[in-house]
BAKE-438514 format. One line per field, with one value per residue (C-alpha): residue in one letter; x, y, z. Coordinates in steps of 0.05 Angstrom, whole numbers, padded with zeros to 5 digits. Layout:
% BAKE-438514
r <- (A,...) .
x <- (X,...) .
y <- (Y,...) .
z <- (Z,...) .
END
This chain:
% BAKE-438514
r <- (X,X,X,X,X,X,X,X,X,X,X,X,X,X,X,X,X,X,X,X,X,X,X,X,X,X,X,X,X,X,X,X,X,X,X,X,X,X,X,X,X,X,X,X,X,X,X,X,X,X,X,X,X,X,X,X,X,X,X,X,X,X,X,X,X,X,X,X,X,X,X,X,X,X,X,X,X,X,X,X,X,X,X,X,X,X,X,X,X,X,X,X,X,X,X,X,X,X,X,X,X,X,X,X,X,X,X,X,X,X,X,X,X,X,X,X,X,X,X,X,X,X,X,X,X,X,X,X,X,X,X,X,X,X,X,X,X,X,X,X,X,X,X,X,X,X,X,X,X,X,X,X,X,X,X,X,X,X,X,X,X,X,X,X,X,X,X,X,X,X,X,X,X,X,X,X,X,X,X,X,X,X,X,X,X,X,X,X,X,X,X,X,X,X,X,X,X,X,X,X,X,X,X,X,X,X,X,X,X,X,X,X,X,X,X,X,X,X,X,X,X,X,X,X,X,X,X,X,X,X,X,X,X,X,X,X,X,X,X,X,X,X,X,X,X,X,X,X,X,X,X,X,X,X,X,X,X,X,X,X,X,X,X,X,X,X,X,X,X,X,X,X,X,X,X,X,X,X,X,X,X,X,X,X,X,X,X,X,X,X,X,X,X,X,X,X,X,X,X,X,X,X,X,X,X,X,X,X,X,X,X,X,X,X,X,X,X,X,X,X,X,X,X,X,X,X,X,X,X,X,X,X,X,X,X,X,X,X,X,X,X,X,X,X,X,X,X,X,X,X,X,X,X,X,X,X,X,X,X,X,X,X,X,X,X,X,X,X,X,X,X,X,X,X,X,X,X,X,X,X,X,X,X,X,X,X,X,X,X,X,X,X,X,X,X,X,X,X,X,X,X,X,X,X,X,X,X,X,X,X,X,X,X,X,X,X,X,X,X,X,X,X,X,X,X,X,X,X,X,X,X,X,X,X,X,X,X,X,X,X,X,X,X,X,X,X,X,X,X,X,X,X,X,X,X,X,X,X,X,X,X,X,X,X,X,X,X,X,X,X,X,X,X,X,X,X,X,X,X,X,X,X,X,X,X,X,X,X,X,X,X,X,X,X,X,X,X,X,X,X,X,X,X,X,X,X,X,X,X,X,X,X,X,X,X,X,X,X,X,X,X,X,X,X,X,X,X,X,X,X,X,X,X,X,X,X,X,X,X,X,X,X,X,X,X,X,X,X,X,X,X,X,X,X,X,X,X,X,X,X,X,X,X,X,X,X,X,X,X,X,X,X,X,X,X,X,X,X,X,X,X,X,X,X,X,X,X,X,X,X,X,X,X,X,X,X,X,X,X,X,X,X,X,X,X,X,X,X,X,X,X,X,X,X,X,X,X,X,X,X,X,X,X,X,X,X,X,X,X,X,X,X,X,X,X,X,X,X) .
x <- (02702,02678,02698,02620,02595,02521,02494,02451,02382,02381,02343,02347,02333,02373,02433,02433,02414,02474,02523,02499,02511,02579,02599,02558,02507,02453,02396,02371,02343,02421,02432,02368,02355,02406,02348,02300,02275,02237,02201,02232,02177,02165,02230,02212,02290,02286,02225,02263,02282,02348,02378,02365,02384,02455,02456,02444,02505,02543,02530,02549,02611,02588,02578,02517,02498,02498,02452,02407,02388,02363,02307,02241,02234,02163,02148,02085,02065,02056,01983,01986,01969,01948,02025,02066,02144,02202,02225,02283,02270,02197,02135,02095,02027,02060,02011,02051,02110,02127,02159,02145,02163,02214,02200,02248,02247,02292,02332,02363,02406,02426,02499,02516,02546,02621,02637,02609,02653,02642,02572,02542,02532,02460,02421,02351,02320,02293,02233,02212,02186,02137,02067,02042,02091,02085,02144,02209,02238,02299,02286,02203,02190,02131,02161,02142,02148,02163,02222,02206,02188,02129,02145,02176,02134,02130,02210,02223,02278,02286,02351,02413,02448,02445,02404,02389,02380,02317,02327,02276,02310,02374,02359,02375,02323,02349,02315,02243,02190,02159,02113,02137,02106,02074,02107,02058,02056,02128,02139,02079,02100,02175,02147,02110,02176,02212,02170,02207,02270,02334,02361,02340,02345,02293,02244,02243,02239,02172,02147,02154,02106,02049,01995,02019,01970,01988,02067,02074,02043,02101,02106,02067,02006,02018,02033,01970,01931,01948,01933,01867,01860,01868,01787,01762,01793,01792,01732,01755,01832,01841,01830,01871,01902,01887,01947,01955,01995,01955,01936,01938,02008,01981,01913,01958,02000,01946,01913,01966,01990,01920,01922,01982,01958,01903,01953,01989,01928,01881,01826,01813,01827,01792,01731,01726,01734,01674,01643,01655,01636,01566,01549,01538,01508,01452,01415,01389,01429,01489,01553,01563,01628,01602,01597,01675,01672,01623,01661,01725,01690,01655,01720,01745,01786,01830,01875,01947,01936,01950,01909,01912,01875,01816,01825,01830,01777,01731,01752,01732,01665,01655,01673,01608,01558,01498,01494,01571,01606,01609,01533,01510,01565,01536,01461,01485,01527,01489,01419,01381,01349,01281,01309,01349,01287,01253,01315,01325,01253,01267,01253,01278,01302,01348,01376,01395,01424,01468,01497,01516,01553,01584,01556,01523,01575,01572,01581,01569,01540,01526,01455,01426,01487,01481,01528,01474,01499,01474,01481,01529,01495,01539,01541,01467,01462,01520,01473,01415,01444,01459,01396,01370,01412,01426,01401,01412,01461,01413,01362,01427,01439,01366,01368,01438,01418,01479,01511,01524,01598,01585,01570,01632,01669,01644,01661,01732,01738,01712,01652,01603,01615,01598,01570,01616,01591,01572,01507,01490,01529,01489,01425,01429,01430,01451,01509,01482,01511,01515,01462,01497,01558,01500,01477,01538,01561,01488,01503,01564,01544,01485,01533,01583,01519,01497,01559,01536,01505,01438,01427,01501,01489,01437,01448,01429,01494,01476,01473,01535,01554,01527,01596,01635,01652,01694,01698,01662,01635,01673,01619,01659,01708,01658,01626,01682,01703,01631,01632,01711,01675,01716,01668,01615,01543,01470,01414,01347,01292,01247,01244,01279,01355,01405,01447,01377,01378,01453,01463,01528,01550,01556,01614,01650,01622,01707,01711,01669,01696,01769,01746,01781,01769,01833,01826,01861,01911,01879,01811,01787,01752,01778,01783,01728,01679,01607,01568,01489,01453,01425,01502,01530,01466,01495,01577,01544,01501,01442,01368,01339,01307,01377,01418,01354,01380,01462,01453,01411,01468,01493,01421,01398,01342,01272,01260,01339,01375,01435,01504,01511,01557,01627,01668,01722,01674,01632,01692,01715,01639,01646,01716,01697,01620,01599,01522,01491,01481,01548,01568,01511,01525,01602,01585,01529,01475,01410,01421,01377,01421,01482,01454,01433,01491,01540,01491,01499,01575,01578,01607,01607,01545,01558,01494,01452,01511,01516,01579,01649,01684,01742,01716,01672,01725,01763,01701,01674,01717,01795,01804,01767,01802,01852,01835,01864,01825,01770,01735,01735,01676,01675,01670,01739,01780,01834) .
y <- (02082,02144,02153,02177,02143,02120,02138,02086,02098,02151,02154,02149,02199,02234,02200,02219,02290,02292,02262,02316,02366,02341,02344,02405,02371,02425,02386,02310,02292,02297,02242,02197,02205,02152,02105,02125,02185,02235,02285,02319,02340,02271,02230,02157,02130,02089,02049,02033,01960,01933,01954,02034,02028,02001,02058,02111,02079,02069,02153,02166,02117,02080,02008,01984,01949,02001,02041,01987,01975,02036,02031,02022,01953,01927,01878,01836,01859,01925,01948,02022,02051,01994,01964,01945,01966,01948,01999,01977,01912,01905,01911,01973,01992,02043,02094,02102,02127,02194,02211,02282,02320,02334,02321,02349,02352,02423,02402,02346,02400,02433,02435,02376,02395,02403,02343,02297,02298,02233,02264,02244,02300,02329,02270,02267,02203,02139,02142,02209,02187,02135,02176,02127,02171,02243,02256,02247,02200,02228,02297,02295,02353,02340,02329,02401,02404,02482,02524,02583,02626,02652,02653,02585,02524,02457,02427,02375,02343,02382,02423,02402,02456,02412,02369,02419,02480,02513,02488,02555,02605,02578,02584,02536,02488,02486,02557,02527,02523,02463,02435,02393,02328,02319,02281,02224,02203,02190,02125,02091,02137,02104,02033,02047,02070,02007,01961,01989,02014,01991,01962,01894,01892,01959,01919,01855,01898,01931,01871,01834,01895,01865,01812,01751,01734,01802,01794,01722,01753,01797,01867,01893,01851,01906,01964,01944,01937,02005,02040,02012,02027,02106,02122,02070,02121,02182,02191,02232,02207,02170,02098,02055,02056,02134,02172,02200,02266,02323,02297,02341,02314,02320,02288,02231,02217,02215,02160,02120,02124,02095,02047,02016,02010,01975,01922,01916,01887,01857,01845,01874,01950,01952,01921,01973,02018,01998,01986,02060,02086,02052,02068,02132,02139,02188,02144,02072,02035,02075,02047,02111,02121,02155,02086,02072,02023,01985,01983,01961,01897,01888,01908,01848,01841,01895,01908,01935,01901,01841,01794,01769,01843,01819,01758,01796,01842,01787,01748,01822,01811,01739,01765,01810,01772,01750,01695,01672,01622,01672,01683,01638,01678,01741,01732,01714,01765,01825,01849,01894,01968,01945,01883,01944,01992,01933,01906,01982,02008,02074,02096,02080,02142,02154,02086,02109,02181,02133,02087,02150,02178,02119,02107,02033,01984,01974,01916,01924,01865,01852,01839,01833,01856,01927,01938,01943,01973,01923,01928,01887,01836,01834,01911,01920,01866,01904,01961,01932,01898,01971,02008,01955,01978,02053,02104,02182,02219,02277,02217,02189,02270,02263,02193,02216,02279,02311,02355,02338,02344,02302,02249,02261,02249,02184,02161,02194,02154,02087,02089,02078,02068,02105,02078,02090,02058,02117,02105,02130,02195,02200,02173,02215,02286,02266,02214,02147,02104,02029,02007,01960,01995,02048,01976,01964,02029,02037,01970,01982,02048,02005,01952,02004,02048,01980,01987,02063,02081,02111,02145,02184,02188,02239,02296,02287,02282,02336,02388,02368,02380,02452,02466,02467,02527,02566,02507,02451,02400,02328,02285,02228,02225,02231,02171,02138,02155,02127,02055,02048,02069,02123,02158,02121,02140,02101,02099,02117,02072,02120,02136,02196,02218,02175,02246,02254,02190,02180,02207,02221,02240,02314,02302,02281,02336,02361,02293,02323,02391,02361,02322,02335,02313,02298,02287,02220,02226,02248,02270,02345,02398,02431,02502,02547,02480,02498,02475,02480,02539,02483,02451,02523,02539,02479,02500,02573,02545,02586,02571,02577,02645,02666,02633,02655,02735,02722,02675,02718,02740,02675,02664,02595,02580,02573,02511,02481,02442,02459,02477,02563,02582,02584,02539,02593,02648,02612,02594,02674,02680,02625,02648,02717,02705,02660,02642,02645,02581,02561,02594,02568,02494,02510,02550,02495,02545,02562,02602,02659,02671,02666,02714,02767,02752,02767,02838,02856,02847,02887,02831,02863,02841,02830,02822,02751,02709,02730,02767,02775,02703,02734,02779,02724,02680,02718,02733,02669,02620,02641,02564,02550,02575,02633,02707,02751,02824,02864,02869,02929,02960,02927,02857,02833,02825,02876) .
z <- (01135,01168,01239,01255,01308,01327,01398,01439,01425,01375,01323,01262,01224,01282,01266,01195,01209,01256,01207,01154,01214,01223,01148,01127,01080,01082,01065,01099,01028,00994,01038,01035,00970,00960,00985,00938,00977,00927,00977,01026,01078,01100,01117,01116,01096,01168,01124,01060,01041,01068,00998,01014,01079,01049,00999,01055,01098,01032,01023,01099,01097,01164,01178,01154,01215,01257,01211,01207,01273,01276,01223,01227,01175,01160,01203,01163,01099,01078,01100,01086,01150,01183,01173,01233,01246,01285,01338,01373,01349,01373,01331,01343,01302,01233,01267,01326,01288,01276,01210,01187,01257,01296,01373,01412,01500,01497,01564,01531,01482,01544,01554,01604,01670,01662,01701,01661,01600,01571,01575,01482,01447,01425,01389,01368,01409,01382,01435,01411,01350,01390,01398,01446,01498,01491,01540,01546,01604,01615,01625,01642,01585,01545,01476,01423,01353,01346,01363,01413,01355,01336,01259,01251,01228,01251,01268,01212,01177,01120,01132,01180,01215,01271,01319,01368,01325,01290,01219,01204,01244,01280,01351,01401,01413,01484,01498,01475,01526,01544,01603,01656,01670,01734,01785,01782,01717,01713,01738,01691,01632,01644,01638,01583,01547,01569,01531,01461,01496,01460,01516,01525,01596,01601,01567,01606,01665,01645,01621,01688,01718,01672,01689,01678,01623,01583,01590,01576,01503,01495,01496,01422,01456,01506,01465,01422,01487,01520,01449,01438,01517,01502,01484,01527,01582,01551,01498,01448,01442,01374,01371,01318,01263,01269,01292,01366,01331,01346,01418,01476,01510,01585,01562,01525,01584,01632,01596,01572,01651,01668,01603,01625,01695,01679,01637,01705,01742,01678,01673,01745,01736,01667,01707,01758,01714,01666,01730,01749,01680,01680,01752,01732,01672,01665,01609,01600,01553,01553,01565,01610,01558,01497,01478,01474,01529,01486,01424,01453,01476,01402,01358,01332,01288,01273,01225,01242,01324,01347,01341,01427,01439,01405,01447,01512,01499,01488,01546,01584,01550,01574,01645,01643,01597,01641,01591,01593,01626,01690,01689,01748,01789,01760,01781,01850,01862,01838,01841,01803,01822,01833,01883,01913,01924,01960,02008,02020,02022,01987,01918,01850,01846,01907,01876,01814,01857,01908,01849,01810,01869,01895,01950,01930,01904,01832,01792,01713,01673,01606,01584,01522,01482,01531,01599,01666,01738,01774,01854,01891,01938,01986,01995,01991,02054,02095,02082,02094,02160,02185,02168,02220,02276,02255,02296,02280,02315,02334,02363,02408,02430,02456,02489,02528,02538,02512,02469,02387,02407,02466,02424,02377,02434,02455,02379,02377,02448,02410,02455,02407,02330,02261,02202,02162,02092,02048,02030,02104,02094,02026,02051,02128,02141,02211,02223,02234,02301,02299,02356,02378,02406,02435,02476,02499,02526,02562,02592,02616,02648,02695,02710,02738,02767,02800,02855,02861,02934,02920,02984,02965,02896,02886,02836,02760,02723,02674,02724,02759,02685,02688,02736,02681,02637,02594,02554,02523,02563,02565,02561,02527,02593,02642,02621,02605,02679,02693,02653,02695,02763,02776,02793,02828,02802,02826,02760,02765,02725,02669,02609,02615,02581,02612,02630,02671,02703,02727,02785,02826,02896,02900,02930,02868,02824,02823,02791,02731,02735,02721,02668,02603,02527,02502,02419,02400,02344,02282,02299,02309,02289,02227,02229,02237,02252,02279,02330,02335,02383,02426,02437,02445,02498,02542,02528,02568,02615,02588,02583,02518,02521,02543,02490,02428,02444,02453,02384,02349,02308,02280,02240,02216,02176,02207,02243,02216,02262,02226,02262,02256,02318,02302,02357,02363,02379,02418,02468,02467,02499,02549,02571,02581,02614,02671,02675,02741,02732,02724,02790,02830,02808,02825,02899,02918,02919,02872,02808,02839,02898,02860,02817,02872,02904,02835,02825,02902,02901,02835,02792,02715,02689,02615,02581,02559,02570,02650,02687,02681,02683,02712,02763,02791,02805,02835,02875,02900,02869,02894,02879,02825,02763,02746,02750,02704,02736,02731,02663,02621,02598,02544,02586,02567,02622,02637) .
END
């Protein structure tokens, strides 16, 4: 008896290849001929009856036994192509089998790392052969058939020079290029490979990730089920018995990772994801899936699959038929596009736009033998609910009286809240606010105004806000100070912006001034944000004809509302300028005298924007902010 000995998990035309290697038979076909083997191009020994596979080990002088648990036996009758095989001991569809290539992950011929010396030597692996997983899980390579060279053909099993040599031109297979596969396919792609790994306790582990239902069926139910799962999720990738061979590796893995996620959480991933599919469809009557979705439910029986897929695929269907045991459920839980334009008062049209994009829930149903988006109820009322009590951000701006960013603040504060469901960032230019929280705050702000002493509190909170500059204003802690009555305010009755109507005791106007927007954790502007003229007007203390010639250079379109002013320029502007507005709300005087004043005491006057910020403090305002000298010509200070 030969002293050759068999290496967990190879396979087995691998192991024969090797054992010529060893014992320098040139050619695999002088060894499985002994099975009955005729053509060499197309090694199918690990097929033959029990009897060849006893010649073969009787040729190679090894222990049957061993041999034979390598093979790939018939498992059923013989069907052609629709036959099924034992890999590792569990059936697998005689398409997912490779037999004429070689598929080799080069690392794995790399010489091991010299302390591992027990470390096997090169072997061809049983899990190559497997096209349902075009990688291999020990060294994340996607699996190639060719050596690195150009003039070589396709790596067979034709001559044996060795396992991890170029039987065309020598080379070592460990210098071959191949891909890497991405980090996040790995995990999935190594459960997949469990279910036919040859160690026993591999497979029970990736069964155990299944559904229930799906693992108590074994794991070909679950082979079979990711393989038929392949076009349903990728249109285009074969669908059985054809053979997976010439499919794009990366395209492979990525939907075998999402097949086999789906088995983990069945039927519930596979109905999102038909849900997702029909949703948006551009067509009526299309499965939104090039019609794969569609003939996965209808297939039947097939030949070469277990029969529990059929069973599962039409337990899928009798989750979505109108008319199945679910359809009662189904009618109550979903409506249709015309029930949505009326609940939502907006055309069929901008229906069909927000289920496309996602942003109305989705639930697909099965009418008349063809899959329907319906709309989930429950969704469309949530929706429905806050179109009642929405109201624009631009229309709050103007009942406050503030700035855009004002009103950002208040939300990053939790002042008022967004509505946040999609279909009011798809349906809204402008944010929408919930109403409600816009109630509360305003009530808050009169009960804390109703302790305010009107004969003290006199000056208009927005221009007690006109004291602040070089930065933006911090509406949001201002009122916030407000609604905690730290700083006592009186309100006015009218009509008017409630900025307009609250009004403070002069007195406290430091109380504003010292007032700082801190951003909570998480919330900001991202780089280079924008603000609109109108907000950046307010962060200078300009009037409009004022702000119209310093903006003119940031252009918008005609009559846009639309935010132009970058937030990083504009605050270079308001750190180097001061308004004479700015400096009369800060020195208690009117904006004309603080303006004669600034021109008599030859304060740099800088253009549109007013005079030099840091000239004018130092001026009138020793206390009132640092001075960093005299501007330059240019208005930046020296």
């Amino acid at each position: 008896m030969s002293d050759f000995t068999f290496i967990p998990g190879e396979s087995f035309n691998g192991a024969i290849a090797r054992w010529a290697a060893e014992n320098d038979v040139e050619r695999m076909i002088d060894v499985t001929r002994a099975a009955g083997l005729v053509h060499p191009h197309r090694q199918t020994a690990g097929r033959a009856e029990p009897e060849g596979i006893a010649a073969i080990s009787a040729e190679m002088d090894v222990c049957i036994g061993a041999l034979a648990v390598l093979a790939t036996p018939l498992d059923g009758p013989d069907l052609g192509q629709h036959s099924r095989r034992l890999l590792n001991g569990v059936s697998v569809p005689s398409a997912l089998l490779e037999t004429r290539r070689r598929r080799i992950a080069p690392a794995a011929f790399a010489p091991p790392p010299v302390d591992e010396l027990a470390a096997p030597p090169p072997h061809h692996r049983a899990l190559w052969d497997f096209r349902l997983l075009p990688a291999c899980t020990e060294t994340w390579q996607y699996l190639v058939h060719r050596c690195g060279n150009d003039d070589c053909g396709d790596l067979g099993w034709h001559h044996t020079p060795g396992i991890d040599l170029c039987e065309h031109c020598m080379g070592e297979l460990a210098d071959t290029p191949a891909g890497d596969v991405e980090p996040e396919l790995r995990e999935c792609l190594a459960h997949v490979a469990g279910l036919v790994h040859h160690d026993p306790a591999r497979r029970a582990a990736s069964l155990a990730l299944l559904s229930p239902a799906i693992a108590d069926m074994g794991a070909p139910v679950a082979i079979d089920l990711v393989y038929r799962l392949l076009p349903v999720i990728t249109p285009g990738l074969p669908s059985p018995p054809h053979s997976l061979a010439n499919a794009d590796p990366r395209t492979l893995a990525i939907a075998v990772v999402a097949a086999w996620k789906f088995a983990t959480d069945w039927p519930h991933g596979a109905l999102a994801h038909i849900g997702n599919l029909v949703s948006r469809r551009a067509t009526r009557h299309s499965d939104g899936n090039r019609g794969e979705t569609m003939r996965f439910l209808d297939m039947g029986r097939l030949l070469g699959l277990r029969p529990e897929v059929e069973d599962l695929a039409a337990a899928l269907r009798w989750e979505l038929d109108i008319k199945g045991p679910h359809g009662a459920t189904l009618e109550r839980a979903t409506r249709t596009s015309s029930e949505a334009v009326q609940l939502l008062s907006v055309g069929s049209q901008l229906v069909a736009r927000f289920r496309r994009s996602g942003a109305l829930a989705t639930i697909p149903v099965l009418v008349h033998g063809t899959l329907q988006p319906r709309l989930s109820a429950d969704d469309l009322e949530l929706v429905a609910d806050g179109i009642s009590r929405r109201i624009g951000v631009d229309t709050l701006q103007s009942r406050f009286g503030i700035s855009h960013h004002g009103v950002e603040q208040l939300e990053a504060l939790g002042l008022i809240h967004l509505l946040r469901h999609p279909y009011f960032e798809a349906r809204y230019t402008a944010r929408q606010v919930d109403m409600d929280s816009v109630v509360d705050l305003e009530r808050a702000l009169a009960d804390a105004a109703a302790s305010g002493d009107p004969d003290r509190c006199t000056r208009p909170l927005v221009d007690a806000m006109k004291a602040v500059g070089g930065r933006m204003k911090p509406w949001g802690p201002v009122l916030d100070a407000i609604r905690l009555n730290r700083i006592p305010v009186s309100l006015t009755d009218g009509n008017g912006p409630l900025s307009s109507r609250l009004l403070i005791d002069p007195g406290s106007i430091g109380l504003v001034t010292a007032a700082t927007f801190v951003a909570p954790t998480g919330w900001g502007r991202p780089a280079g944000a924008l603000v609109t003229k109108v907000d950046a007007a307010e962060t200078l203390n300009l009037c409009p004809k004022q702000s119209t010639k310093l903006l003119t250079r940031f252009p918008t379109v005609s009559g846009s509302h639309a935010k132009s002013v970058p937030v990083d320029q504009l605050l270079e502007i308001a750190r180097r300028q001061i308004s004479s507005v700015e400096l009369a709300a800060r020195r208690g005087i009117s904006p004309a005298a603080a303006y004669f004043e600034a021109r008599r005491d030859k304060v740099p006057w800088l253009g549109h924007a007013g005079f030099c910020r840091a000239t004018a403090e130092r001026t009138y305002l020793a206390d009132g902010g640092p001075a960093r000298g005299a501007c330059g010509k240019d208005g930046r200070p020296g």
